[in-house]
N, C-alpha and C positions, 0 to 999 in steps of 0.2 A: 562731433555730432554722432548721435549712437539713435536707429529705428529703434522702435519696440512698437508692440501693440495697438497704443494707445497713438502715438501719434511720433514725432522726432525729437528725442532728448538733445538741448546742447550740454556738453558733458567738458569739462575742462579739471586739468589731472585728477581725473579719473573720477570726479565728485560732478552725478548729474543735478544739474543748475536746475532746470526748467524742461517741462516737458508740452510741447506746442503740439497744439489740437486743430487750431481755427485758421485759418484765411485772414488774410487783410487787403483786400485789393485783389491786385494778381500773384501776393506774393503768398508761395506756399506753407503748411505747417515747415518743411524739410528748410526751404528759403529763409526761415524766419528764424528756425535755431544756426541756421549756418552761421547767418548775418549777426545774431547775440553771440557765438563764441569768438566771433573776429571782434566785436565792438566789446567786450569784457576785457578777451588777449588786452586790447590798446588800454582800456582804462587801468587794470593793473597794473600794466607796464610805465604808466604816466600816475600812478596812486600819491595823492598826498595825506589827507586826514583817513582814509577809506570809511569813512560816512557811507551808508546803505539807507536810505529811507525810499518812501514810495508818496505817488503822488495820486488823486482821482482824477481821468480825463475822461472828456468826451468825443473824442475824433480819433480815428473815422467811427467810433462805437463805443458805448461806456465801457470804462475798463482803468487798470490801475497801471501808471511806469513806475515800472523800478529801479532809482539811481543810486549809481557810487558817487561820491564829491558833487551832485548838482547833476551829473549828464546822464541822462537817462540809457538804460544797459537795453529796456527791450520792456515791449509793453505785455500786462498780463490780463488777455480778456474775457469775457463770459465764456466764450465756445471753451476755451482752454480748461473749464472748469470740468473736473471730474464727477459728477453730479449723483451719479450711480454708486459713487462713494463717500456718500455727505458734505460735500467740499463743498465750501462755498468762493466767490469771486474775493473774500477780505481774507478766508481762510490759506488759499492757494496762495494770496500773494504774500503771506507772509512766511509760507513752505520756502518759498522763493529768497525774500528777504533772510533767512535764516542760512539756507545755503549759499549765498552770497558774500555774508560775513565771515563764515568757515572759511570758504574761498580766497577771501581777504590776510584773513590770520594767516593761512599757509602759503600764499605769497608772499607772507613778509619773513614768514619763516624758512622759506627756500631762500631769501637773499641774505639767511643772517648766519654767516660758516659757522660762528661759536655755537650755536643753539642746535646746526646738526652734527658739531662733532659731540655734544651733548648726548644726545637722542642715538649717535652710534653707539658711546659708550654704553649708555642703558641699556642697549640690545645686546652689544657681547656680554655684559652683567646677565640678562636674565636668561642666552643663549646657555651663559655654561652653567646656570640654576638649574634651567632646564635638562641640559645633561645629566649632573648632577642625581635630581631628582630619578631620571630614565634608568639610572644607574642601579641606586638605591632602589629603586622598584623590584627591578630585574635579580638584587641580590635577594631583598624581603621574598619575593616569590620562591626563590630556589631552598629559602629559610622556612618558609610556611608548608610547603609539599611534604619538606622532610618531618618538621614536628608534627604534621598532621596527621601523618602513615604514625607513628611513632606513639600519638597522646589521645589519637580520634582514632583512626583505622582499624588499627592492633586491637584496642581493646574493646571496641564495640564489636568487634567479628567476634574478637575470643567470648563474649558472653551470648551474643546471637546466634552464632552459628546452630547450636544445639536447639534453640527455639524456633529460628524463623528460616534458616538455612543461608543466610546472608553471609556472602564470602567476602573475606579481604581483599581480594581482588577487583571487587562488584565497588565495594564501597571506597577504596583508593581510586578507583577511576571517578567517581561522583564529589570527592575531596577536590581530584585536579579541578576538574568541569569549573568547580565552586572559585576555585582559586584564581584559575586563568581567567575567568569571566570580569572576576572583582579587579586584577589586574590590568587588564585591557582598558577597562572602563577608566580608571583612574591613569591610564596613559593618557587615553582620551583628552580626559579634562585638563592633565598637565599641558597638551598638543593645541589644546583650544586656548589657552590661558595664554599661551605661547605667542602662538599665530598672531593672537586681538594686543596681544600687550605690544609688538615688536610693531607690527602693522602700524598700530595707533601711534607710535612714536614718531612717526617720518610723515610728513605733509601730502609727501606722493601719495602715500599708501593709506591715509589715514580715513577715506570714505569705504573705502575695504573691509578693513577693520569695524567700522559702523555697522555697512552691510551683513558682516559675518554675525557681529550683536544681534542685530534686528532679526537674521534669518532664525537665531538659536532659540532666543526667545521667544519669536514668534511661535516657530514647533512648540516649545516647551507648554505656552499660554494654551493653543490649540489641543495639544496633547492633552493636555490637566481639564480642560474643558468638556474636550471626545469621554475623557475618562467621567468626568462626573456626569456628563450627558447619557449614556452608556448604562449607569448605575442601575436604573429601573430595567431595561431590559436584560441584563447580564441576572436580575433579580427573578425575571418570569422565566429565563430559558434554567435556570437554575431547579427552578420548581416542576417545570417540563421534564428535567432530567430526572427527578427526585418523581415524580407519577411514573414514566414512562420506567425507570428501574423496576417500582414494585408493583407495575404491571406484569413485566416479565418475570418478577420471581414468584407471584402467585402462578401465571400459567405453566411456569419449571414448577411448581407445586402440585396443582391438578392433574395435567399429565403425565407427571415422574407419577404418581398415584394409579395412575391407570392404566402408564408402563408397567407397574411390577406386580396387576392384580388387585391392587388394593380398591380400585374403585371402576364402578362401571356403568360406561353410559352408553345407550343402544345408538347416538351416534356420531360415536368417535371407538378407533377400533384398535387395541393393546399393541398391535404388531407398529403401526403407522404413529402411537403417539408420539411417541420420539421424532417423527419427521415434521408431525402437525406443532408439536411444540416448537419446534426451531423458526418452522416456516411465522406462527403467530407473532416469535419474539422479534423476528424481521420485518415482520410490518407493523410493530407495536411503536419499534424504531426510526421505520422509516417514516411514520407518522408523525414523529416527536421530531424528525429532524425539519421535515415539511414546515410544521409548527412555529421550532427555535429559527428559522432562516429571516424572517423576518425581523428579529429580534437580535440579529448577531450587528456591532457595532461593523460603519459601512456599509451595509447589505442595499442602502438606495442608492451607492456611489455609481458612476457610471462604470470603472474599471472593476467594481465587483460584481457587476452586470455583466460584463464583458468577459472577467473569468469564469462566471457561473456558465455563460452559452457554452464559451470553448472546453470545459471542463464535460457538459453534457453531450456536447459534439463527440468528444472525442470517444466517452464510454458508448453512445450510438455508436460509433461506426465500429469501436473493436468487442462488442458485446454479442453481437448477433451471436457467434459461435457459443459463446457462453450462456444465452439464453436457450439455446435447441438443445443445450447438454441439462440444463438446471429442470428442461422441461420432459426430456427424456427420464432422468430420473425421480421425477412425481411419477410419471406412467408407469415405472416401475414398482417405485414405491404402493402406490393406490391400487395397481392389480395383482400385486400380491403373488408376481410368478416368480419371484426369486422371496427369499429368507436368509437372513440371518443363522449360520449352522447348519446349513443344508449341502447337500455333496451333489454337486450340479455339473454338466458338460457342455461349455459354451464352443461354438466351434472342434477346434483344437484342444481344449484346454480342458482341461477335469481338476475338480478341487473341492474346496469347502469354501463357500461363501463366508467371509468375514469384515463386512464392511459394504452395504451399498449405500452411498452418497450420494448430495444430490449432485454431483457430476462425474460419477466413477465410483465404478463396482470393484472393491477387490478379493480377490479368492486367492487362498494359499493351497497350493499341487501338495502331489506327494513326493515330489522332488525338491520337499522344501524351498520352492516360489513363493516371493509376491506377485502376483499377476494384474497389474490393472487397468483394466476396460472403460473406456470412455462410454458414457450410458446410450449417446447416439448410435454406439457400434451398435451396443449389446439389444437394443429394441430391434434392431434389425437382423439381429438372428434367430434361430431356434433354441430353444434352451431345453436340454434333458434334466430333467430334477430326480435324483432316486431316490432324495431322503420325503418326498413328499405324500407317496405311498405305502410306506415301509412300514410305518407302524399297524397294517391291517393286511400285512401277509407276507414282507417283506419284498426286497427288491428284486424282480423279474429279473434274470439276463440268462444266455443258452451260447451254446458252445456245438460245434459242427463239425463233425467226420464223413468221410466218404469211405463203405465198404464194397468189396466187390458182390456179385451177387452170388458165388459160389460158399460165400457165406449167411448163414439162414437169419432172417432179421430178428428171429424170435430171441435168438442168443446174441444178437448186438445191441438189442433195445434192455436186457439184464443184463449186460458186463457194463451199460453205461450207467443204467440205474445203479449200479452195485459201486461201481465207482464214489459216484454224488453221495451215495452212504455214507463213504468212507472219509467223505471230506468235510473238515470243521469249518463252521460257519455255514452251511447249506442247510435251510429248513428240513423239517421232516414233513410239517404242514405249511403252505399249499407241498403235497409229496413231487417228487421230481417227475419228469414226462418227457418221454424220447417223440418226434416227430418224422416220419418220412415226407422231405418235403418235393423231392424231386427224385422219377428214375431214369437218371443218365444211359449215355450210348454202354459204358463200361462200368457203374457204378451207380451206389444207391446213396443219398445222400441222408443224413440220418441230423436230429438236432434236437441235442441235451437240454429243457429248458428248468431252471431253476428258479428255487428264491432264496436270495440273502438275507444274512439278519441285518448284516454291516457295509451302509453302504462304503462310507472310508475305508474297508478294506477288501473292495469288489475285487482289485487288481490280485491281491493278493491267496482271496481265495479261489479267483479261476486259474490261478498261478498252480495251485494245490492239486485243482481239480485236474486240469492236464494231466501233471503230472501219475497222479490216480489213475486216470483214463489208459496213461502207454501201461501202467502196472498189469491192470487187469487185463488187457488185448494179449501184451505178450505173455502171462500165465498162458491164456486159454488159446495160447499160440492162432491169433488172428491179426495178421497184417492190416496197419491203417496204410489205403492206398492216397491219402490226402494230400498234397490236391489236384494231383493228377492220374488215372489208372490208365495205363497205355495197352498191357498184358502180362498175361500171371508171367511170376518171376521161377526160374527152377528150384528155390529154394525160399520156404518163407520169410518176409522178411521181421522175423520177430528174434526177443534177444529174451534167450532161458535166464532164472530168476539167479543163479548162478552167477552171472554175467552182469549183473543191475549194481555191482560196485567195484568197478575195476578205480586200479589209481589217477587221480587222484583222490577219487571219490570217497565218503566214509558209509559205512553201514548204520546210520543213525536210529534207523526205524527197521524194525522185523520181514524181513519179505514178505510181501504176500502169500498166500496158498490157497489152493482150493480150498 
């Protein structure tokens, strides 16, 4: 006796007889298969002609017995009827009737030795076919890999390569893929052919083997059916697809247009097309996908229900950080405080912007870095931009000395000025401008403010300009007391022009002079 679902199957080697639904009395569905597989057990075991026919009764309920030789096995009644699956009370009983006679035959066939040493034989026959076959598979395959690199691979690379960049490499692994797949499958079916033929040969095993039919089949019907079911909508998500592409390649049209100048709308703005067009072709998509969901074979099933929540659960709960980044960088994008090619100072870090995204800025230093900034960080800092004003007088930046006061300011504000002259890359307009910004206990503090032409090479030309700045102080023999002046020293502390290229140093450049 085997539960299921429905109600208690009696099940005798292994082939379910009958599967009891209803009451009779007091005796239950479970009682009632129990008691037909004990009164079957005894009629096979006492079988003469094994006659199966069925009778119509009325007691205790209308309903059909079903007997072997005349003695009734077990009655079949309304309740037992599966109703929900078209069955009727003459249909069931002859489900019955049918599995009964199976039943019969392979009891006559488990008492008959010649008949299963029969049915062994068959098996070890079709056992070493089956070898056989697993064998020859396994060598065809190691045969097909090779002619295929050899007759398909080889020479499809050696003619594409030069046109579509396709490597031998690329297309040998897409050969195997081809191969294994076709091989496996055709195990399969050797494996399935195997199981049902070997199964079906022995009485024990032979509702098994039914079973494994019915179940292959069944998929197979189901599957051919989902498939031609399917047809019409695999036909509108298709056409979904085919809009929604050339949706996105006209708006890569318009705004590639408006990225490079060539078209202009007062509002949509040249620097941002490029982010507005990405952003459009994301919801042009996400729309189309919204759209095709409905339409994708399954999509009313309950477990495709079930994976869609847990699929959207899971991007809610690990999305959040991803969404304050994607939104950080519109806010950057849309106010326009960074660019593209611009030489900016985020914190620490100084560079040329080369890339802001919508989830990360990156700039390359001049320590040849890639630097990149998560967009959350970067809204929350300060951002110095110097390429943003530069083209309307260059880049602002000043440099700071402290001199003492026994030297006169009138001569430190022209040896700095005179300096900035001398140095490449320093405007002449806006002209350079010395500041006293503070006068210390022991010292005046003095501040060089200039403009660059080049902000990429600020570092290099304050680099220039120091080095100018010590040139001119020590000609005119005035010690920079920076950044501390405690008291004059006995001797100044400057270094005669004489002295401006000891070794290893080289004289590359003319000394200065008055």
């Amino acid at each position: 006796m085997k539960e299921s679902d429905e109600g208690y199957a009696a099940t005798i080697n292994n082939r379910e007889v009958f599967v009891f639904r209803s009451k009779i009395f007091t005796y239950t569905p479970e009682d009632r298969a129990l008691g037909a597989e004990q009164r079957i057990k005894r009629l096979l075991a006492e079988l003469s002609e094994g006659k199966v026919d069925s009778t119509l009764v009325n007691t205790p309920e209308p309903g059909i017995s079903i007997t072997i030789d005349g003695q009734q096995a077990f009655l079949v009644l309304q309740g037992d009827v599966n109703s929900l699956a078209g069955d009727t009370l003459e249909s069931t009983a002859n489900k019955a009737k049918h599995q009964l006679r199976m039943l019969v035959l392979e009891s006559r066939e488990l008492r008959d030795p010649k008949r299963l040493i029969h049915s062994a034989a068959y098996a070890a026959l079709a056992s070493v076919i089956f070898a056989a076959l697993i064998y020859a598979l396994s060598k065809s395959r190691v045969f097909l890999l090779k002619a295929g690199r050899r007759y398909i691979s080889r020479p499809i690379a050696r003619l594409a390569k030069n046109t579509t960049g396709v490597s031998f490499s690329l297309l040998n692994r897409m050969l195997r893929w081809v191969i294994n797949a076709l091989t496996m499958m055709l195990g399969l079916i050797f494996l399935y052919t195997w199981t049902s033929l070997v199964f079906g040969l022995f009485p024990f095993t032979r509702a098994w083997s039914e079973r494994l039919n019915d179940s292959i089949f069944t998929f197979l019907s189901e599957f051919g059916q989902g498939v031609l079911n399917a047809i019409p909508g695999l036909l509108v998500i298709i056409f979904i697809i085919i809009c929604a592409r050339y949706t996105s390649r006209f708006l890569h049209f318009v705004f590639g247009r408006i990225e490079r100048g060539e078209l202009h709308l007062s509002w949509f703005d040249r620097e941002t097309a490029s982010t507005t067009r990405k952003i459009m072709s994301f919801l042009v998509w996400l729309l189309a996908i919204a759209m095709i969901y409905p339409y994708l074979p399954g999509a009313n099933t309950e477990a495709f229900k079930g994976l869609s929540v847990m699929v959207g659960l899971m991007v809610s709960l690990g999305a959040s950080s991803v969404v304050g980044q994607f939104a950080s960088g519109l806010i950057l994008i849309y106010a326009k405080s960074l660019k593209q090619g611009e030489y900016v100072q985020i914190g620490e870090t100084e560079g040329t912007v080369v890339q802001i995204g919508l989830f990360a800025t990156k700039i390359h230093t001049n320590l040849r870095e890639e630097i990149s900034i998560p967009n959350s960080v970067l809204v929350g800092q300060s951002v110095k931009n110097f390429s943003r004003l530069a083209a309307g007088g260059g880049v602002i930046t000043q440099v700071g000395v402290t001199i003492g006061y026994d030297t006169p300011w009138r001569q430190v504000e022209a040896m700095l000025i005179e300096a900035a002259e001398q140095t490449q890359g320093v405007r002449s307009i806006p002209r350079p401008v010395v500041y006293q910004t503070a006068l210390s206990d022991y010292y005046v503090e003095y501040f060089l403010r200039i403009a660059v032409d080049e902000p990429r090479r600020r570092l290099e030309i304050m680099s220039e300009l120091h080095a100018k700045i010590q040139d001119v102080f020590n000609t005119y023999g005035v010690q920079i007391m920076s950044p501390h002046y405690i008291a004059d020293p006995a001797e100044a502390k400057v270094i005669q022009a004489e002295n401006w290229y000891p070794a290893p140093a080289k004289a590359d450049d003319i000394p200065y002079t008055s």
